[in-house]
N, CA and C of each residue as an Amber inpcrd file, in Angstrom:
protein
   378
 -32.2410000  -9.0740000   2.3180000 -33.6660000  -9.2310000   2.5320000
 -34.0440000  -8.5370000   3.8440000 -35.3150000  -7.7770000   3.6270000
 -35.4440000  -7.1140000   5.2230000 -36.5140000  -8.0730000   6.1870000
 -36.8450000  -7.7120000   7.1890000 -37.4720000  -8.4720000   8.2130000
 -38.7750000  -7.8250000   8.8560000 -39.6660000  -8.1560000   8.5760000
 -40.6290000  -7.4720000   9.0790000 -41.5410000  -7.9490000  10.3840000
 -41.6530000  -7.6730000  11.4550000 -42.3420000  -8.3000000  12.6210000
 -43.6150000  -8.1180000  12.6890000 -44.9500000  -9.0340000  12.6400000
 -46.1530000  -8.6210000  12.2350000 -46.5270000  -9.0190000  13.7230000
 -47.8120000  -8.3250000  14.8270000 -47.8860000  -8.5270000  16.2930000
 -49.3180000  -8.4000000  16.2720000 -49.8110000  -8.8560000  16.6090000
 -51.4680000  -9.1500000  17.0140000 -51.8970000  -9.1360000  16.6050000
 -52.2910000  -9.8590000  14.7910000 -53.3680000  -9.8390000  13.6930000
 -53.7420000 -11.7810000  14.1260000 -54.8310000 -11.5200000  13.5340000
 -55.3170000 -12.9860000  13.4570000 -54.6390000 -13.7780000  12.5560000
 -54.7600000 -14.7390000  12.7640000 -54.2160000 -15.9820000  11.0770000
 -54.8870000 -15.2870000   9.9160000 -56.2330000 -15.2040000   9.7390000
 -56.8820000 -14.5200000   8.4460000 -55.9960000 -13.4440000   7.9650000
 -55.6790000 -12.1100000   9.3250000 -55.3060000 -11.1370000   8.9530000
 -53.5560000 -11.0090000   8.6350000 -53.0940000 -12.2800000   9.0990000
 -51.7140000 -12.1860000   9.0170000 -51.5870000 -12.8190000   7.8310000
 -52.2480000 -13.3170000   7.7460000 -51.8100000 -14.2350000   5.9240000
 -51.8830000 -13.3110000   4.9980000 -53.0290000 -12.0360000   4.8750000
 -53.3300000 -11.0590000   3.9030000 -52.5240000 -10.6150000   4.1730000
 -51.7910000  -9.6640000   5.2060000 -50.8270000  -8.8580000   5.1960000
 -49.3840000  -9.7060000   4.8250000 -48.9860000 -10.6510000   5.1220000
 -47.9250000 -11.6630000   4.6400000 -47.9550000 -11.7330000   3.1550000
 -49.1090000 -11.9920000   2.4230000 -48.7760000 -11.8650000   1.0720000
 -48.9600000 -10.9550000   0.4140000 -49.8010000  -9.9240000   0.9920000
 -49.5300000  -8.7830000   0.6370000 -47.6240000  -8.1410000   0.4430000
 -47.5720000  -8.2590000   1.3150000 -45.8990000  -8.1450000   1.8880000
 -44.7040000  -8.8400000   0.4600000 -45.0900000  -9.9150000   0.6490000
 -44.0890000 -10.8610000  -0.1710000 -44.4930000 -10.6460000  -1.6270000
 -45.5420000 -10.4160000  -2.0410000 -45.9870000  -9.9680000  -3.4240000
 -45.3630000  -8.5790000  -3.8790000 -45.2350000  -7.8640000  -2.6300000
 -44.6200000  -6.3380000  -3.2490000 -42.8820000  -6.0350000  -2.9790000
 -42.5250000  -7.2040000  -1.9890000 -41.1930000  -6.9310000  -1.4260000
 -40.6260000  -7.9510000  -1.4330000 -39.5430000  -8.1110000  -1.2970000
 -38.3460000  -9.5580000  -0.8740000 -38.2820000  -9.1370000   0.4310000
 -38.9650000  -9.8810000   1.5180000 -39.1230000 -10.1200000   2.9240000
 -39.0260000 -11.3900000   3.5140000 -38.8120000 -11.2310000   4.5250000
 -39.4370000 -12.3990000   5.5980000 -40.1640000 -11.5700000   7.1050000
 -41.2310000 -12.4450000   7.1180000 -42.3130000 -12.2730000   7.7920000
 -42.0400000 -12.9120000   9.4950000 -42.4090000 -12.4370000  10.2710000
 -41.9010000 -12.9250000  11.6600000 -43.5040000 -12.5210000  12.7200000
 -43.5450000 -13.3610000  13.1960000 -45.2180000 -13.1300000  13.7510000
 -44.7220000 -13.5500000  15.4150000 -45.7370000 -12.2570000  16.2470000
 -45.6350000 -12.7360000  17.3290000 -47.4590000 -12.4670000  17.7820000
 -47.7110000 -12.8420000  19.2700000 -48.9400000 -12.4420000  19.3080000
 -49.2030000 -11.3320000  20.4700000 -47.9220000 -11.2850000  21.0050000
 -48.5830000 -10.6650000  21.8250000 -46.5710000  -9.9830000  22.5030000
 -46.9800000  -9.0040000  23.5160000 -45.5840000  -8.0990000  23.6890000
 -44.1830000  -9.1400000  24.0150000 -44.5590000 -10.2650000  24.6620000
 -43.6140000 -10.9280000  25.4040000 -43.0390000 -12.1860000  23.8610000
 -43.7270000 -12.2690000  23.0080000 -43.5930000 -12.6520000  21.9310000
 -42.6620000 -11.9010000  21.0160000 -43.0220000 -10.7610000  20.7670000
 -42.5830000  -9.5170000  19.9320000 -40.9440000  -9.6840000  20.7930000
 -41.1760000  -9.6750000  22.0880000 -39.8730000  -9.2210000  22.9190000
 -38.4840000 -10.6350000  22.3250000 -39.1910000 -11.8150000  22.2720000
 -38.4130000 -12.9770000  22.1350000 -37.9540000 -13.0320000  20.6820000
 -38.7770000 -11.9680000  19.6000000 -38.1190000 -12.5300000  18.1850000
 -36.9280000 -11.1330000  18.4620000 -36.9790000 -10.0480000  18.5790000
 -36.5730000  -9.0950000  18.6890000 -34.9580000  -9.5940000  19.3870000
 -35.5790000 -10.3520000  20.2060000 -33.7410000 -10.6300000  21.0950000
 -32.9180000 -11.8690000  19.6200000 -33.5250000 -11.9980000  18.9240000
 -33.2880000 -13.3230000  18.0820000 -32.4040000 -12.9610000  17.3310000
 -33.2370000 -11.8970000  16.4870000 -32.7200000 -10.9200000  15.1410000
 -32.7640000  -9.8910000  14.8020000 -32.7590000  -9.2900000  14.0920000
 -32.7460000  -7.7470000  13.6850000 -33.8110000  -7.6700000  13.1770000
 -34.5320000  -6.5100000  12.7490000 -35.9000000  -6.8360000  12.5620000
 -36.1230000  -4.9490000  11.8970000 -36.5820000  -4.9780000  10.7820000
 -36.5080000  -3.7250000  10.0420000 -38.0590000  -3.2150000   9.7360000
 -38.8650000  -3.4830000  10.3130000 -40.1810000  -2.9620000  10.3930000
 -41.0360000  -3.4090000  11.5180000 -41.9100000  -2.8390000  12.2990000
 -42.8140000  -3.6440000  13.1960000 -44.1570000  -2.9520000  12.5570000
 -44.9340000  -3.8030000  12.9260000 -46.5560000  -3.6680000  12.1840000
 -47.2660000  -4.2570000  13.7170000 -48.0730000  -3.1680000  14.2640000
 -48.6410000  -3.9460000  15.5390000 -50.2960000  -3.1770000  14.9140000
 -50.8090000  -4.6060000  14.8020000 -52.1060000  -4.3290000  15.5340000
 -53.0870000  -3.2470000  15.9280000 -53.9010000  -2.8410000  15.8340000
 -54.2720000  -2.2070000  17.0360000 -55.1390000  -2.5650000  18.1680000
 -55.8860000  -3.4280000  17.8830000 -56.3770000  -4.9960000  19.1520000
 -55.8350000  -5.6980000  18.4330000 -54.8100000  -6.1570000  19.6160000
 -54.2290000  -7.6800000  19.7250000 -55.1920000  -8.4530000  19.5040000
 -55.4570000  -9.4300000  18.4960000 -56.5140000 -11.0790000  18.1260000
 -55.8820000 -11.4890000  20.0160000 -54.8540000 -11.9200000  20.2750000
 -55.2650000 -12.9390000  21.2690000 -56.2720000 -12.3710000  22.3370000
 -55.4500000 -11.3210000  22.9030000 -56.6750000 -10.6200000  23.7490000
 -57.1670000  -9.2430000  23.8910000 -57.2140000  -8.8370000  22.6440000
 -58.4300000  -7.9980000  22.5390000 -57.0960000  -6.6890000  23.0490000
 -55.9740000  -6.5370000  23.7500000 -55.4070000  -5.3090000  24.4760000
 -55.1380000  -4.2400000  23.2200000 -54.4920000  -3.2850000  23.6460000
 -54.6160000  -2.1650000  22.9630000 -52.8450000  -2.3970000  22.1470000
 -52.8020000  -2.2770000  21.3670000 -51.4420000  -2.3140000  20.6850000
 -50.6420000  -1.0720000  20.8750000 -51.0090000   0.2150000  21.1240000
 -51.3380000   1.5340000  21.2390000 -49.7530000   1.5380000  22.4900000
 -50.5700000   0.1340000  23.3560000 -49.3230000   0.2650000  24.9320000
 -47.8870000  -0.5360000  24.2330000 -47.6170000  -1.5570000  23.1500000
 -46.7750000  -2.2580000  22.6510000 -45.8290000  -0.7920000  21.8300000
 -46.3250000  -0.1100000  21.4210000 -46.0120000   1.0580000  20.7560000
 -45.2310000   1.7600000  21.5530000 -46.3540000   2.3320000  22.1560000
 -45.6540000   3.2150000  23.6150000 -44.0060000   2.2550000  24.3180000
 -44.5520000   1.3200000  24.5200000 -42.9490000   0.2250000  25.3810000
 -42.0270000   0.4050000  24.5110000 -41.9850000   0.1330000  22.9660000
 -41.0120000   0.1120000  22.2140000 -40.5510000   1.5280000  21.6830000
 -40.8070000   2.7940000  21.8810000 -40.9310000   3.5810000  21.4440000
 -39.6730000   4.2490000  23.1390000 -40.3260000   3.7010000  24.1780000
 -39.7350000   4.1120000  25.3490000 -38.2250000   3.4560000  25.9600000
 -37.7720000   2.5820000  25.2280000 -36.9880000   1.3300000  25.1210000
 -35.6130000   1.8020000  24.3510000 -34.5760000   2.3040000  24.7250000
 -33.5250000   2.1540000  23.7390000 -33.2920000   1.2120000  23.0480000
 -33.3650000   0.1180000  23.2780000 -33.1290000  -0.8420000  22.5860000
 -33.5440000  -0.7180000  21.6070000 -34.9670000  -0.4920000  21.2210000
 -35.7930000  -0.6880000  20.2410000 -36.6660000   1.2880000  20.1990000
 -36.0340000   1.7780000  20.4160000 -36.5870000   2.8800000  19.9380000
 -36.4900000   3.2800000  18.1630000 -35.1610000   3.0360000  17.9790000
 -35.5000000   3.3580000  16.4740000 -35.3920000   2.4460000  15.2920000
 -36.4870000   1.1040000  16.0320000 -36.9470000   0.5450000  14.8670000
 -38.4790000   1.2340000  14.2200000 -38.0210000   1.5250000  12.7510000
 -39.6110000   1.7420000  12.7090000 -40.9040000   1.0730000  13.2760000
 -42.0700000   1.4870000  13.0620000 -43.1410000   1.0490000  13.9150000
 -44.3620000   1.3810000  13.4550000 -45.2990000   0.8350000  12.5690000
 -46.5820000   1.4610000  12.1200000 -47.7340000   0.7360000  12.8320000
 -48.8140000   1.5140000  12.7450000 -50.0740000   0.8970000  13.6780000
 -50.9320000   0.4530000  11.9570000 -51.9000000  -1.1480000  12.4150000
 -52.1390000  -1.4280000  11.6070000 -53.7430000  -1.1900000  12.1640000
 -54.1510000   0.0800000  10.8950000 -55.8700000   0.7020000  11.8980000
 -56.4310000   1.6300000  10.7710000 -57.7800000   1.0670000  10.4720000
 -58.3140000   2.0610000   9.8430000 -58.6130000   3.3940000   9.7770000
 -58.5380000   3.4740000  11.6560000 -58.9050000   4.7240000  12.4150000
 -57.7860000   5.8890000  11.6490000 -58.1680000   6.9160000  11.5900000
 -57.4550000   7.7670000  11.4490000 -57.0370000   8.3590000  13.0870000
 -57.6880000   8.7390000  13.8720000 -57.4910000   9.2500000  15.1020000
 -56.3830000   8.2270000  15.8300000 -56.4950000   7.0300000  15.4670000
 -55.6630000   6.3500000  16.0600000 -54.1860000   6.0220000  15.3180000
 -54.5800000   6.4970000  14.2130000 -52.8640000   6.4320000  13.2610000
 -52.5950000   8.0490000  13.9060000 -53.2910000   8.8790000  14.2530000
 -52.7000000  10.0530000  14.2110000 -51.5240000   9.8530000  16.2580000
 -52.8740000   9.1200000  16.6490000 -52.2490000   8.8150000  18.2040000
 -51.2340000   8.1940000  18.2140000 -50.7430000   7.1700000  17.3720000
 -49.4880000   6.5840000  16.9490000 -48.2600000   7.1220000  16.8770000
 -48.5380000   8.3430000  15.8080000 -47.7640000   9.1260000  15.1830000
 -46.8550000   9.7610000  16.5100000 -47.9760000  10.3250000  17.2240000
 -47.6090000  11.0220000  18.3830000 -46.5670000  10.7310000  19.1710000
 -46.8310000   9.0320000  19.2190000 -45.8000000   8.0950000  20.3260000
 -44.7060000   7.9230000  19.3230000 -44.2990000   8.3140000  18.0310000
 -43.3900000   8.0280000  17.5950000 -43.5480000   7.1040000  16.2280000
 -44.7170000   6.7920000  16.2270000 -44.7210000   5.4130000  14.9350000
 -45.0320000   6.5860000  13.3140000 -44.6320000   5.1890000  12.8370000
 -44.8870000   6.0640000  11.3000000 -46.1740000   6.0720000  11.0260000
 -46.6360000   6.7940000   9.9690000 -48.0310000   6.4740000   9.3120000
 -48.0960000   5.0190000   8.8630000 -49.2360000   4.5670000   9.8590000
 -49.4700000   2.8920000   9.1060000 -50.3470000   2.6410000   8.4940000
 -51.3500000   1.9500000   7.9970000 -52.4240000   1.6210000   7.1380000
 -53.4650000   0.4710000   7.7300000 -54.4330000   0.8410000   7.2840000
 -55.7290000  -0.2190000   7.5910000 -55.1470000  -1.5220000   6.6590000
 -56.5140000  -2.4490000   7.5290000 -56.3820000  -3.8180000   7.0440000
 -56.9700000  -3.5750000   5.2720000 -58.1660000  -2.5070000   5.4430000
 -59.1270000  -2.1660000   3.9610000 -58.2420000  -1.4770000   3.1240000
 -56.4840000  -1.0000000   3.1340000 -55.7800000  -0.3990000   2.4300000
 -55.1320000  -1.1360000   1.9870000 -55.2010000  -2.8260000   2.0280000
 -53.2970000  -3.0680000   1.8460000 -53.4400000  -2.9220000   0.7550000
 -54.0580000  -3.2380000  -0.3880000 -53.8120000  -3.5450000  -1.7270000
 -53.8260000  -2.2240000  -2.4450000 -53.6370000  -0.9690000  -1.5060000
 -53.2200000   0.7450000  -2.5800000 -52.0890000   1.0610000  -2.3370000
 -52.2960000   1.3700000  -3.3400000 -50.5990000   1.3440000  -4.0990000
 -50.3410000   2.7330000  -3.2960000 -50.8300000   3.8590000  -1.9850000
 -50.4300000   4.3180000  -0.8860000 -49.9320000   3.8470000   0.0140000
 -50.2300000   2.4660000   0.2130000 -49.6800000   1.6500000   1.7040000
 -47.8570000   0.5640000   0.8940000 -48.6870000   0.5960000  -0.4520000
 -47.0920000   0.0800000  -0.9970000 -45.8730000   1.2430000  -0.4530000
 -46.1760000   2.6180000  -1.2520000 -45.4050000   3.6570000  -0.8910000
 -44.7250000   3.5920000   0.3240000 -45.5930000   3.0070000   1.3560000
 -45.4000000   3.6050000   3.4460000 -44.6540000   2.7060000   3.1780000
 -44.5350000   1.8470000   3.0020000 -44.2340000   0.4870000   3.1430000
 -42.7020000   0.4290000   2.8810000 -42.4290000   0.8600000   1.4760000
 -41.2950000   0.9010000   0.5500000 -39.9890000   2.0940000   1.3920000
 -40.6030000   2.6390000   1.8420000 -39.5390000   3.5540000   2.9780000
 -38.7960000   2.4900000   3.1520000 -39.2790000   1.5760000   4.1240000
 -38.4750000   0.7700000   5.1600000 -38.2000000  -0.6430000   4.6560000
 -39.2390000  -0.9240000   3.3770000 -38.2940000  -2.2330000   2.8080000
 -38.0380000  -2.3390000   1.4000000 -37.5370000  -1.5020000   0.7580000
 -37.2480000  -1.0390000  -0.3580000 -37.6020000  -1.2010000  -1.5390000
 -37.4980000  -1.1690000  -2.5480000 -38.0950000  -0.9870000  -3.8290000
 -39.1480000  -1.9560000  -3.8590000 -40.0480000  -2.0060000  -4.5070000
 -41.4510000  -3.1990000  -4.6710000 -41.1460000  -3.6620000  -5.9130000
 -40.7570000  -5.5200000  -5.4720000 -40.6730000  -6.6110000  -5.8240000
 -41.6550000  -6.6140000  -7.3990000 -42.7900000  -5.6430000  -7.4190000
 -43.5090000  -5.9830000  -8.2450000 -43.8370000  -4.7760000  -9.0660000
């Protein structure tokens, strides 16, 4: 089963993306809210996808810098990493720092964001 780390969505938005998730994959879901959160599941377990945000729900910061840290980090440089953003300019700014193409909150349910998705947690459950 793979592990996916979901980082600064709201409850609303983490539940859609959670069952979004579990409807298309055999996962488990791991939620933090914020970098020092992300940092504590990360020391826990292994963790085969990160999904950050692009404003953090708790406070509003830029997910953009959580990207950048993990991206700059041996530790955690080559876990994948997608930005969760409608923006295109800002999936493209992602890209830049290293993250994969990620998807808006208004995409989960196309069967394009299944595809991104299926890279890193394999075949869809459904």
């Amino acid at each position: 089963m793979k592990t996916v780390l979901d980082v600064g969505n709201c409850n609303p938005d983490h539940a859609a993306i959670t069952a979004m998730l579990k409807r298309h994959f055999q996962v488990e879901i791991l939620r933090a809210d914020q970098q020092s959160d992300m940092l504590n599941c990360l020391g826990s377990q292994p963790v085969d996808l990160i999904l950050i945000n692009r404003k953090l729900d708790i406070d509003y910061s830029d997910g953009i810098e959580i990207l950048r840290y993990l991206k700059s980090n041996s530790n955690y440089a080559s876990i994948p990493v997608m930005l969760i953003t409608n923006y295109p300019e800002h999936q493209q700014q992602a890209m830049a720092l290293g993250a994969e193409l990620g998807f808006g909150k208004l995409e989960l349910n196309k069967p394009e964001t299944h595809q991104k998705l299926a890279k890193f947690l394999g075949t869809s459950a459904a």
